[in-house]
C-alpha positions as CSV (number, residue, x, y, z in Angstrom):
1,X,-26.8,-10.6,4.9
2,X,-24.3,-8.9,7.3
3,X,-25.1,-8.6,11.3
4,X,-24.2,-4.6,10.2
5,X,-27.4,-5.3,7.4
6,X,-29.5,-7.1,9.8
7,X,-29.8,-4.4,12.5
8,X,-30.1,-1.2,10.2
9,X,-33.4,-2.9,8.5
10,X,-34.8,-3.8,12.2
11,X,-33.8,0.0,13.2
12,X,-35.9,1.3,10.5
13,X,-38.7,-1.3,10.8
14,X,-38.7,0.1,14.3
15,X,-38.6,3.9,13.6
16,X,-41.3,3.2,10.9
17,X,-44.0,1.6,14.1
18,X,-42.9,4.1,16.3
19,X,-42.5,7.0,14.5
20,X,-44.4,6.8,10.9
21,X,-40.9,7.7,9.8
22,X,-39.1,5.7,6.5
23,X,-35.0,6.6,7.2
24,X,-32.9,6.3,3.9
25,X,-29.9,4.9,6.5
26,X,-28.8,4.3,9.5
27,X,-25.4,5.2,11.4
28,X,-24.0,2.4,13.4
29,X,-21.0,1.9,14.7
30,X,-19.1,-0.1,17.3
31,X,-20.2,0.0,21.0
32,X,-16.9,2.0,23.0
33,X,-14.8,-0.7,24.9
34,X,-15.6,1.6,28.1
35,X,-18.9,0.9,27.7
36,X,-21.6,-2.7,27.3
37,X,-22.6,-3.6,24.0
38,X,-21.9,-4.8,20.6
39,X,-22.8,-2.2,18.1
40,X,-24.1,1.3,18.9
41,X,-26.8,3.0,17.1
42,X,-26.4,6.9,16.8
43,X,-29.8,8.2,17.9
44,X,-28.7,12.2,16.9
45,X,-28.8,11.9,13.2
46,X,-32.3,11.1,13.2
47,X,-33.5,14.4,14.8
48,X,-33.7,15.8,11.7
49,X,-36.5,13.0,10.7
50,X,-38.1,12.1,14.4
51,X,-38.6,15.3,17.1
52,X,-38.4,14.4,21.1
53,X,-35.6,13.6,23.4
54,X,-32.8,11.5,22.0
55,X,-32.7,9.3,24.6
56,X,-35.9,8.7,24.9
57,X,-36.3,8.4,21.4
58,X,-33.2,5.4,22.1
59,X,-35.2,3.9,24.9
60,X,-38.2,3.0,22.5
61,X,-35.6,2.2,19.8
62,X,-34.7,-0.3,22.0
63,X,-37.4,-1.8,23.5
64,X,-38.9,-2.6,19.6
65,X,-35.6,-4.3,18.7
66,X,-35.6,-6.4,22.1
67,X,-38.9,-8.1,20.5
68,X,-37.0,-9.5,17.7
69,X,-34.2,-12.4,18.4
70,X,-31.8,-9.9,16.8
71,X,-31.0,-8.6,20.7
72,X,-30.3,-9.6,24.1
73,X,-30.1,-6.4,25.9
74,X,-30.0,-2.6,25.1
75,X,-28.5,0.4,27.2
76,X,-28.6,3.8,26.2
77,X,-26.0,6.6,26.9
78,X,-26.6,10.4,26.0
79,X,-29.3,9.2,22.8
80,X,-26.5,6.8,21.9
81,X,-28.0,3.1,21.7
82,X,-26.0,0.1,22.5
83,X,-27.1,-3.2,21.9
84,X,-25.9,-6.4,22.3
85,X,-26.2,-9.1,19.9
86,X,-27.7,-12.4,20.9
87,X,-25.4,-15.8,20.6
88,X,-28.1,-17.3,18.3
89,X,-27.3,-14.2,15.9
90,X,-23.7,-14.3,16.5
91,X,-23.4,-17.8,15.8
92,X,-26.0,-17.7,12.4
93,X,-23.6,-14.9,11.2
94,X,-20.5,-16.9,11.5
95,X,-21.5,-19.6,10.1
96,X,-22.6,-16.9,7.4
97,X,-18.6,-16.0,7.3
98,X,-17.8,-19.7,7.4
99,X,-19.4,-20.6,4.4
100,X,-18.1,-17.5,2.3
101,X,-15.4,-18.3,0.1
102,X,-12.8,-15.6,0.0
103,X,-15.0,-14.2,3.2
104,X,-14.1,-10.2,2.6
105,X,-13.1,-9.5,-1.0
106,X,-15.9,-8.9,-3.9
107,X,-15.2,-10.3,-7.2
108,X,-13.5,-8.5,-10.3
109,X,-15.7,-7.0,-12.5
110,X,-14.6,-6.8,-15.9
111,X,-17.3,-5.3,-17.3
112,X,-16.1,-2.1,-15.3
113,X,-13.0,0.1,-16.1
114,X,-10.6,-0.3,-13.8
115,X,-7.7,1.4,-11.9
116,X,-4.3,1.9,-12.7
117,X,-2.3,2.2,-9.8
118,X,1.7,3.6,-10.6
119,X,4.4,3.0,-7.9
120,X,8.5,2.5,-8.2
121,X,9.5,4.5,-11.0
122,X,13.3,4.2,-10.6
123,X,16.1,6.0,-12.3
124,X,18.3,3.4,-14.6
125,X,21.6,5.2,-12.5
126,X,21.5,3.6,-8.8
127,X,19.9,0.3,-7.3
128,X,16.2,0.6,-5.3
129,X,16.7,2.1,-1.6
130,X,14.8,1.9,1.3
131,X,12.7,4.9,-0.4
132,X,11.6,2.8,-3.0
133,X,11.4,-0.1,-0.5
134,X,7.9,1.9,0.9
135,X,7.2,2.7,-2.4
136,X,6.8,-0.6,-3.6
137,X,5.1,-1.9,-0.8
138,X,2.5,1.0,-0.3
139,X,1.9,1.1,-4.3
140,X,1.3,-3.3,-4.4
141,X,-0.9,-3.2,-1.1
142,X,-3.3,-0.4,-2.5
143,X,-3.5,-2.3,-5.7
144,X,-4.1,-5.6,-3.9
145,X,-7.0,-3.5,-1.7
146,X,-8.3,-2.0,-4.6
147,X,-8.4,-5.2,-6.5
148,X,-10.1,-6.7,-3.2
149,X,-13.4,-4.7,-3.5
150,X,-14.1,-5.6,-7.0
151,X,-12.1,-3.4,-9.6
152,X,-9.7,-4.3,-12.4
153,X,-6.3,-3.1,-11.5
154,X,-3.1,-2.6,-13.2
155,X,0.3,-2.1,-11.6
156,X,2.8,-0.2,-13.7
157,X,5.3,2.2,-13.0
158,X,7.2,4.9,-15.4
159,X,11.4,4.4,-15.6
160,X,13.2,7.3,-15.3
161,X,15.6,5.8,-18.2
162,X,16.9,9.4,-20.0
163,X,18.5,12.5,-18.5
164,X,21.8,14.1,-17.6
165,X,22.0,11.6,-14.5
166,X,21.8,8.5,-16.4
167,X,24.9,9.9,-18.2
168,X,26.8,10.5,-15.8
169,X,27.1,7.2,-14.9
170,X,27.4,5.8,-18.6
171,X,30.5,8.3,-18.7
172,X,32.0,7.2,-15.6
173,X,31.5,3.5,-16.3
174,X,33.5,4.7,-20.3
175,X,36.2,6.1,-18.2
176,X,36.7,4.0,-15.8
177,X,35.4,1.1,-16.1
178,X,37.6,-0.9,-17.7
179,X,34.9,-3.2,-19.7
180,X,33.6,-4.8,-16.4
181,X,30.1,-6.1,-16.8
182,X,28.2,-7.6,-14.2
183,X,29.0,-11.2,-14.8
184,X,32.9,-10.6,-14.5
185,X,32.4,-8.6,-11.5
186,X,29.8,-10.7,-10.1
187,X,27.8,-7.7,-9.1
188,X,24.1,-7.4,-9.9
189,X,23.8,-5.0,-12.8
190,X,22.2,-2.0,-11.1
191,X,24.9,-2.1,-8.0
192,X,27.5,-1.7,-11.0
193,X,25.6,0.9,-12.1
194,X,25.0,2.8,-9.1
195,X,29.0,2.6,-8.2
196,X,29.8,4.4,-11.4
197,X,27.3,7.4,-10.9
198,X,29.1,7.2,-7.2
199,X,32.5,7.6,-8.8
200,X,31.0,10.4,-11.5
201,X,30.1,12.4,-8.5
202,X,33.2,12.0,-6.6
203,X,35.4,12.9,-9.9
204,X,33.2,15.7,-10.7
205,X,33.6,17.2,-6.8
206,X,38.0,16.8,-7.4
207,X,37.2,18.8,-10.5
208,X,35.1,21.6,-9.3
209,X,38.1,21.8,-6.2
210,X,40.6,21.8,-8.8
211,X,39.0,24.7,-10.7
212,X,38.0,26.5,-7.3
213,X,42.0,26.6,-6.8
214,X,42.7,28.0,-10.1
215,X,40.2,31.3,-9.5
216,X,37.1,30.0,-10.8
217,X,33.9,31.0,-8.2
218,X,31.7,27.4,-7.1
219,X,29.3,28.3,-9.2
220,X,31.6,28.5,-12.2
221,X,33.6,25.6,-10.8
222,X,30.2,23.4,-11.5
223,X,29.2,24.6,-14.4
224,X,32.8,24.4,-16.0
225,X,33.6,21.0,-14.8
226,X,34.9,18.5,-17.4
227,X,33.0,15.7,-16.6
228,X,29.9,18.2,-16.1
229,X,30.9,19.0,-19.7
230,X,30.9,15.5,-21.1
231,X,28.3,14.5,-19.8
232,X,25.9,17.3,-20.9
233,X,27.5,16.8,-24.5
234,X,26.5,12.8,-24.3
235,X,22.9,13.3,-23.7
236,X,23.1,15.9,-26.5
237,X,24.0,12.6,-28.6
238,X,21.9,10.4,-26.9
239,X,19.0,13.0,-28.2
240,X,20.6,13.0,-31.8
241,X,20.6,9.0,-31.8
242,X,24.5,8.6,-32.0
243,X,24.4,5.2,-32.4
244,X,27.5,4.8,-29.9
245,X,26.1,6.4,-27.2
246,X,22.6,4.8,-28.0
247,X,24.2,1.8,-27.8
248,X,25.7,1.9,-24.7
249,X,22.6,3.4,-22.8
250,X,20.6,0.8,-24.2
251,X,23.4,-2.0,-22.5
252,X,23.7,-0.5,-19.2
253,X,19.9,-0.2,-18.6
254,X,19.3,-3.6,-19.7
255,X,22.2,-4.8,-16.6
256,X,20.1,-2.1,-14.3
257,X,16.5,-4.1,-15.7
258,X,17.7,-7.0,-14.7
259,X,19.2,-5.7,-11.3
260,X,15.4,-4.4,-10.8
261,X,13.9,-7.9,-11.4
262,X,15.8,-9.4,-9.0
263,X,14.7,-7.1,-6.3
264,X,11.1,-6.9,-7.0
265,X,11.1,-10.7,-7.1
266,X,12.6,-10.9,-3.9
267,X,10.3,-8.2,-2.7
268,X,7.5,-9.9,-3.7
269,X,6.1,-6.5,-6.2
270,X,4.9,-7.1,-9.6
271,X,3.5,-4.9,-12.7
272,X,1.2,-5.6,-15.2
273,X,2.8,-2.4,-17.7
274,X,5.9,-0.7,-17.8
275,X,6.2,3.0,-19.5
276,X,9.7,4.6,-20.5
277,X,10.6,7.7,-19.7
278,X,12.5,7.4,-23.2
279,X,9.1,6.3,-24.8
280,X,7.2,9.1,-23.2
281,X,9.0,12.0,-23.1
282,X,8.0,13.5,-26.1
283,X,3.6,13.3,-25.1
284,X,2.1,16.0,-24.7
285,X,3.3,18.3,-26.7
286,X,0.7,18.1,-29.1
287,X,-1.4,18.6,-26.1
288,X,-0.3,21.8,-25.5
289,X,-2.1,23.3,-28.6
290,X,-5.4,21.9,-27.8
291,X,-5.1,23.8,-24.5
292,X,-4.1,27.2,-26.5
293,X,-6.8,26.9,-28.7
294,X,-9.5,25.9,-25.4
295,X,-8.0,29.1,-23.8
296,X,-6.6,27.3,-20.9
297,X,-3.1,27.9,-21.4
298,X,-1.5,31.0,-22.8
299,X,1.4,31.6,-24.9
300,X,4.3,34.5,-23.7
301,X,5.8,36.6,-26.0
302,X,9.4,34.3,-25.6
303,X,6.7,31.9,-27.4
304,X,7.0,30.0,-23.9
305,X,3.5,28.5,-23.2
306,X,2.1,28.5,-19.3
307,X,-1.4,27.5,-17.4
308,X,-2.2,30.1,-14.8
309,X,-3.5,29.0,-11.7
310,X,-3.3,32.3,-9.4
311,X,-7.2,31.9,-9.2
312,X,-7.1,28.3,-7.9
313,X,-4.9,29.6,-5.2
314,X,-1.2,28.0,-7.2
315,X,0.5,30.1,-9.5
316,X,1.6,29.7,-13.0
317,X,2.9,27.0,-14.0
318,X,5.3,26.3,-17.5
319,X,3.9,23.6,-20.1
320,X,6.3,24.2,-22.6
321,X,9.6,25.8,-23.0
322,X,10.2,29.1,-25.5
323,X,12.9,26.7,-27.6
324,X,9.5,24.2,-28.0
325,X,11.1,21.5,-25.0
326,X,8.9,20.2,-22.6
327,X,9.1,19.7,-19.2
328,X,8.2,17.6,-16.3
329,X,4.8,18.6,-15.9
330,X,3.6,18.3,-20.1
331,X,4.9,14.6,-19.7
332,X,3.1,13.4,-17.1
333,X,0.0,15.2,-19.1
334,X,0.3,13.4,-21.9
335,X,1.7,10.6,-20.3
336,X,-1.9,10.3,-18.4
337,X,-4.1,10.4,-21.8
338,X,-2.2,7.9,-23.5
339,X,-2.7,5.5,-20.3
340,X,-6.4,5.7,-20.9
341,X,-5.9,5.3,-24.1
342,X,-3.5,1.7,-24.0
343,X,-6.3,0.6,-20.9
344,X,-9.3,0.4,-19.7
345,X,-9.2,2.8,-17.1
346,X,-10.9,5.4,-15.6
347,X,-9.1,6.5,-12.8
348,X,-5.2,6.2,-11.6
349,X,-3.0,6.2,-8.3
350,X,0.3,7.8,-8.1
351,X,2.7,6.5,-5.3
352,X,4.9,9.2,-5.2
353,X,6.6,10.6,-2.0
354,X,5.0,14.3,-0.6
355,X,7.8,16.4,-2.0
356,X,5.6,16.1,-5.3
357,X,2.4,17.2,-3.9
358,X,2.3,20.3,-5.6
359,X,3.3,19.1,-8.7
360,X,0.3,16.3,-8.7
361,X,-2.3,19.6,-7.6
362,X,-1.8,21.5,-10.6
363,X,-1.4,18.2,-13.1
364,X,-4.7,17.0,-12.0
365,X,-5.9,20.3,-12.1
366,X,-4.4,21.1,-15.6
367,X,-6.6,17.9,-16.9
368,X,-9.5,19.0,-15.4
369,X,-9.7,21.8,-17.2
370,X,-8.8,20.3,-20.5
371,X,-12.3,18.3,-20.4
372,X,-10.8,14.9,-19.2
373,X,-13.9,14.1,-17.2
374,X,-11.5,10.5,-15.6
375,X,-9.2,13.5,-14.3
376,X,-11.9,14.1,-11.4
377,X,-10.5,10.2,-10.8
378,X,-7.2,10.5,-10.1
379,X,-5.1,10.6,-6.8
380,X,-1.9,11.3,-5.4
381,X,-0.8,8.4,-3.0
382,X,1.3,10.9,-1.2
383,X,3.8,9.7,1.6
384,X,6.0,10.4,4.2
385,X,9.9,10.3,3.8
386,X,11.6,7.1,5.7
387,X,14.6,7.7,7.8
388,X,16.7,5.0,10.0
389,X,18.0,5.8,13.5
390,X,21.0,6.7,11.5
391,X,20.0,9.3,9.8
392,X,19.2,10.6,5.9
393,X,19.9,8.7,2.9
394,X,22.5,10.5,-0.2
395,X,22.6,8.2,-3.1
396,X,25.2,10.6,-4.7
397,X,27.6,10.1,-2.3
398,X,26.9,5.8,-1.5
399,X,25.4,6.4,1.6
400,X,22.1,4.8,1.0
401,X,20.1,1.9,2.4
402,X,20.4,-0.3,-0.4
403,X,17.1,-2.1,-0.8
404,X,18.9,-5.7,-1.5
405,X,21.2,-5.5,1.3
406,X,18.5,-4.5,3.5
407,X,16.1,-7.6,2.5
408,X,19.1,-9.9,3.4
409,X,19.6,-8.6,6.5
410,X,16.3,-8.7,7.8
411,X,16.5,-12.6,6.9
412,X,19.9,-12.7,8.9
413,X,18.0,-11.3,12.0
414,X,14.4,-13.4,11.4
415,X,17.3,-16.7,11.1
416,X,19.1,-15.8,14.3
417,X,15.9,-15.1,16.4
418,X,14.5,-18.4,14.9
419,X,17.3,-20.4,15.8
420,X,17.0,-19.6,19.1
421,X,13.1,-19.9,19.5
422,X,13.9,-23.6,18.3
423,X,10.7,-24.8,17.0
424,X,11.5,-25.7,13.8
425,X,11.7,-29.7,14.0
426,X,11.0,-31.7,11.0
427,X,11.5,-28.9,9.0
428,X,14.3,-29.3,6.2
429,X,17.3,-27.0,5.7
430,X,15.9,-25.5,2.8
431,X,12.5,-25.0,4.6
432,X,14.0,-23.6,7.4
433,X,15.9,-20.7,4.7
434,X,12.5,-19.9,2.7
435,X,11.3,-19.5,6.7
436,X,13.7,-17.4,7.8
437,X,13.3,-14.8,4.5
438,X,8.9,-14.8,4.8
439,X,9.5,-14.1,8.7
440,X,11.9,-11.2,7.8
441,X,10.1,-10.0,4.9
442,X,6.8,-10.2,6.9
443,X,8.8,-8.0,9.6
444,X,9.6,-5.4,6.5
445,X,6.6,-5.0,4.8
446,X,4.4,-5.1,8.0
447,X,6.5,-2.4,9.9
448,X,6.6,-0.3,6.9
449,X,2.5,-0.6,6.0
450,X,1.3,-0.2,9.8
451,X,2.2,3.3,9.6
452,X,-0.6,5.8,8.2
453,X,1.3,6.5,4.4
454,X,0.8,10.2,4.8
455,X,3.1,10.1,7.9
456,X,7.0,10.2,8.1
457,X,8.2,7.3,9.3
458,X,11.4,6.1,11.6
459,X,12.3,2.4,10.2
460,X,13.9,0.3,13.0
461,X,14.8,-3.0,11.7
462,X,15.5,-4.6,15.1
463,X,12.0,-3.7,16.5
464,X,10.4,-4.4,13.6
465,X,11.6,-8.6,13.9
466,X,10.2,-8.3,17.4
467,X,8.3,-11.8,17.7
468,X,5.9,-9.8,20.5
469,X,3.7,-6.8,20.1
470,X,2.5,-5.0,16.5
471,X,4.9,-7.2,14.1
472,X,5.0,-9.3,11.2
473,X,6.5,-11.7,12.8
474,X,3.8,-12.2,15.9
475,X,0.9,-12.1,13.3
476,X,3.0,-14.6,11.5
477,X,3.8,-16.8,14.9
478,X,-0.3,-16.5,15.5
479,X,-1.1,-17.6,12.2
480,X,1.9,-20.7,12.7
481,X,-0.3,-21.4,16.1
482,X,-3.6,-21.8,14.5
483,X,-2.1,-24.3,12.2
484,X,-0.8,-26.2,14.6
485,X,-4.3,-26.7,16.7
486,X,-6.4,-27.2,13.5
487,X,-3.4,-30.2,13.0
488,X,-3.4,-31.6,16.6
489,X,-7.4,-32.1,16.6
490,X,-8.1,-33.4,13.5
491,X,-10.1,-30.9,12.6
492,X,-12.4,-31.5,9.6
493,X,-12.7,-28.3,7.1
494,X,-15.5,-29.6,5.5
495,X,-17.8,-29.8,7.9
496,X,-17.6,-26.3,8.8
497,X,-21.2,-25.2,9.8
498,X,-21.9,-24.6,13.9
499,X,-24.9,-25.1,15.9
500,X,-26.9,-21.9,17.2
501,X,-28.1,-22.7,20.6
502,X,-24.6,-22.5,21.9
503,X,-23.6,-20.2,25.1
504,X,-20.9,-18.1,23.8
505,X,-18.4,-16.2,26.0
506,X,-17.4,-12.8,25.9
507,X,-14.1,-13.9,24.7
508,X,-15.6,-16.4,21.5
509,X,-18.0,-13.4,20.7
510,X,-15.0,-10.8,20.3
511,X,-13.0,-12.5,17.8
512,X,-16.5,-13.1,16.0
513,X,-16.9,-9.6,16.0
514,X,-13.7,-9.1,14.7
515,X,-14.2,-11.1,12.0
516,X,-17.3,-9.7,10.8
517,X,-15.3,-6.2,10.7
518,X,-13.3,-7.7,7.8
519,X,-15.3,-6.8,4.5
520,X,-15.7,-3.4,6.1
521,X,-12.2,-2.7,7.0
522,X,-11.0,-3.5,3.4
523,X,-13.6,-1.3,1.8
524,X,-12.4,1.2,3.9
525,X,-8.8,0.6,3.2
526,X,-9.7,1.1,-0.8
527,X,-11.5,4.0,0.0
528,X,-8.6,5.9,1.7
529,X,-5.7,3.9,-0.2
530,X,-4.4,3.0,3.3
531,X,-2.9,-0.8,3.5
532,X,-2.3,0.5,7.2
533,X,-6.1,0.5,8.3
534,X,-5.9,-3.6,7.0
535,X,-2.5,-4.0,8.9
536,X,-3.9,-2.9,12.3
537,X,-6.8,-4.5,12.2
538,X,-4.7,-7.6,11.6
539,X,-2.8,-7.5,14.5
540,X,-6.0,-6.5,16.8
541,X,-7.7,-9.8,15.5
542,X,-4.6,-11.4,16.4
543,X,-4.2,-10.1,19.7
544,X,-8.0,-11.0,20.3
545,X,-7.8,-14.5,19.3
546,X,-4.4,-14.7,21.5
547,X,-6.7,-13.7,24.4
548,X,-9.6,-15.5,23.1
549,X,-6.8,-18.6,23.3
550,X,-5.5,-18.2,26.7
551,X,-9.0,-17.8,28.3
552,X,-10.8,-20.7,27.0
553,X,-10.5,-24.2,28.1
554,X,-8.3,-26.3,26.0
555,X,-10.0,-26.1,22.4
556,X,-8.6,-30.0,21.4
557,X,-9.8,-31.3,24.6
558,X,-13.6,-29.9,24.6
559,X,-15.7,-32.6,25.6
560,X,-18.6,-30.5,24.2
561,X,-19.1,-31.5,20.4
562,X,-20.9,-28.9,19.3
563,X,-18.4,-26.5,21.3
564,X,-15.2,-28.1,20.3
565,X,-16.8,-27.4,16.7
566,X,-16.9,-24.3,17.2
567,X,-14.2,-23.3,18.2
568,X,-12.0,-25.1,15.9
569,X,-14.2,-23.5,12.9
570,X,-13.6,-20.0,14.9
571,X,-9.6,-20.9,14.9
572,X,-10.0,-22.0,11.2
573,X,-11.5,-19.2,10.0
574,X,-9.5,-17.1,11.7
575,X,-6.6,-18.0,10.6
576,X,-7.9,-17.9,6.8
577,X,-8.8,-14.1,7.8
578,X,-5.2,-13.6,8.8
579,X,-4.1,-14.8,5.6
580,X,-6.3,-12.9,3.0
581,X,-5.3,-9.5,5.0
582,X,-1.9,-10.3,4.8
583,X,-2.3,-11.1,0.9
584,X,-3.2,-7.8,0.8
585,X,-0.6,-6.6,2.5
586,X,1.5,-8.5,0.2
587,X,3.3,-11.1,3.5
588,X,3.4,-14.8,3.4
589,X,2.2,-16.2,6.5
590,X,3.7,-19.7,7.6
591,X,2.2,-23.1,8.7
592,X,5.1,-23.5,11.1
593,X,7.2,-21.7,13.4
């Protein structure tokens, strides 16, 4: 039973003597650093059960729990109550945590249905950016959270593999590509990609100048263009399965696959399913008459079909063309039922950035009111666009953060800034390389999930390999520290239960309290699909066992047993802590640094 448990049963024992009154809960929270205490227990909400003077009502509150050995002290502020815990408590509770295996998480039920959590998604015509870099990250951290409190979870994502853009760079790479592949290039298949949809779009801009010069208006210009032209006519044949053009889609996405692999192995992302845009274009069509004949969408007399929204406060919305095509929006529809159908699911995350919130309102809306009763499940994993101090990204015109490029620069910097910390003795060369790439990696992911997802974000690469304040790298170094007491004292994890009748001080007590916040801060993270609630309080526990460190006397030279026991069990278990959140976070932490 948690400290959190403990209290709310003697609160109510209490109200029940005093009061005669049975409360269904109680709210408590964290005492304010500004003020004494542990935990605080908020007296207002039980005016609606108990009449008198919340402070009063506090007072006897705490004057019943001071009987039991749950307390040391009470003070109360304004019918708030704070309390602070006695050591014997503290210390029974950690050794609670000690003895937990996996101290945090709940395990998987399988029995349940579980979640399907989408993020990536990229188009087969240009390599993953630093877009998709946050992407990736937020999507595998919320699945790792989710996973954490006890649900099934499967990562997939849906490829954007068909459309006029993946042409363009199949025609570019037919005219002027020569036959290069990525092997005789040496280029990984989805850069070779990417530079041929770079080279469409500078063609297609000469050709739309070109025409411009020759009295045609822009907008003529770039609907008249040649390769505009060609490249419209090639997905016509892709659509008619021209075994040519079939073909040669079919080659250059597999060099783009296995471009993707690369990255999301170095990135450290996984899936469980894939879907094909190719593969799923075509659902949901046959939805579309179901939802005629339920009244909720209505045909036009082009024979177009649409949903009207106006009373929800949206506006109509197209489900199907008048020449029977469908768009976007009837994919995802039927792209949804069949994912319940292939899993056992009953609810789904989209990563997708906020440009798309609209578009997520009415599809969750739309399958609502087609009786999918797992539609009240679903959720939109909205976030914030990421910019550098540079600027905006264009893929069409090169000027992206290529996701690669960035991952190996971010090593470059972690290898510098280790090289001259010089600490790494003993260590071989390849050591010191897989090092240098978890230190900058950590620096990435850590940067880019500290931020709340719904917010915008400024991506600084050089502040983010800072070895001091809210990095990777300094909840990396802490976690590198730990290690290295645990090794210098010997210290024995199987003996890992403390005595109770030690004096505690305020600084052994914080990082205890810390580490009971754990379970609570990852239920919390699930709950608002934020890996950034998990991140901060990360680096808080690390920057209150770096306190705790510096203010107690040398842990490896206690000549206290009992205290030297503890302490080293409060470093081990810390450290274990640090590495489960940063699993979730999805950052390898080191033994050395």
């Amino acid at each position: 039973m948690t400290l959190h448990q403990q209290l709310e049963i003697a609160v109510k024992n209490a109200v029940k003597d005093l009061f005669s009154v049975s409360l269904e809960s109680v709210e408590i929270t964290l005492t304010r650093k500004d003020q004494n205490g542990d935990l605080t227990v908020m007296v207002f909400p039980m005016l609606r059960h108990i009449k008198g003077n919340p402070a009063v009502i506090g007072e006897q509150i705490g004057a019943e729990l001071l009987k039991t050995d749950l307390i040391s002290s009470y003070e109360v502020i304004k019918g708030f109550l704070n309390i602070t815990v006695s050591h014997a408590i503290y210390l029974s509770d950690f050794n609670n945590i000690l003895g937990t295996a996996d101290y945090g998480k709940t395990g998987v039920d399988h029995a349940q249905p579980g979640v399907m959590v989408e993020y990536s998604s990229p188009n087969t015509n240009k390599p993953l950016h630093l877009g998709h870099v946050r992407n990736n990250l937020l999507g595998y951290s919320v699945a790792q959270i989710i996973e954490a409190t006890g649900r099934k979870v499967n990562k997939t994502q849906i490829i954007n593999d068909r459309g006029i853009h993946i042409c363009k760079s199949m025609l570019a790479w037919e005219k002027y590509g020569n036959g290069e592949t990525p092997e005789s290039t040496g280029l990984k298949g989805d850069k070779l990609v990417g530079n041929y949809y770079v080279k469409f779009d500078q063609e297609y801009k000469k050709e739309i100048a070109s025409l411009i010069e020759s009295g045609k208006t822009e907008e003529e210009a770039k609907k008249q263009a040649p390769s505009l032209l060609a490249a419209q006519e090639m997905l016509r044949k892709w659509e008619q399965g021209d075994a040519a053009v079939v073909g040669l889609w079919k080659k250059m996405n597999g060099w783009v696959y296995d471009g993707f692999d690369t990255t999301y192995k170095n990135l450290g992302v996984d899936f469980d399913s894939l879907y094909y845009e190719s593969n799923t274009y075509l659902l949901g069509k046959d939805v579309v008459q179901t939802g005629l004949d339920k009244g909720v969408f209505e045909r036009d007399p082009d024979g177009s079909v649409w949903i009207d929204l106006t009373d929800e406060g949206l506006d109509r919305k197209i489900v199907l063309r008048s020449d029977g095509t469908a768009v976007y929006m009837t994919q995802d529809i039927g792209t949804a039922i069949q994912r319940v159908k292939d899993h056992d699911i009953n609810s789904m995350v989209y990563t997708v950035g906020n440009e798309q919130d609209y578009h997520f309102k009415v599809l969750f809306l739309i399958l609502k009111k087609l009786g999918y009763d797992w539609a009240a499940n679903l959720y939109h994993l909205s976030y914030g666009m990421v910019e550098l101090p540079s600027g905006k990204m264009k893929s069409r015109e090169g000027t992206v953060v290529d996701a690669d490029e960035l991952m190996e620069e971010m090593t470059d910097t972690a290898r510098e800034i280790a090289q001259e910390q010089g600490k790494l003795d003993g260590m071989s060369d390849s050591e010191k390389e897989h090092l240098y790439k978890m230190i900058g990696l950590g620096a990435l992911k850590y940067f880019m999930l500290k931020v709340d997802p719904k917010k915008s974000m400024m991506f600084d690469p050089k502040e983010s390999v800072d070895f001091q304040g809210n990095t990777g790298p300094f909840i990396q170094y802490t976690h590198a520290r730990i290690k290295s007491i645990l090794k210098k004292s010997g210290f024995n994890a199987d003996q890992l239960k403390v005595a109770t009748d030690l004096k505690l001080t305020e600084k052994d007590a914080a990082v205890i309290k810390l580490l009971q916040q754990y379970p609570d801060t990852i239920d919390a993270a699930a709950r608002n699909y934020s890996p950034a609630l998990v991140a901060n309080y990360v680096y808080e526990l690390v920057k209150e066992f770096n306190s705790f460190y510096q203010n107690v006397p040398k842990i490896v030279e206690e000549t206290n047993a009992d205290m030297k026991q503890f302490r080293l069990a409060l470093c081990y278990k810390t450290a274990a802590v640090i590495n489960s959140a940063c699993v979730l976070l999805g950052i390898e932490v080191p033994e050395q640094m």
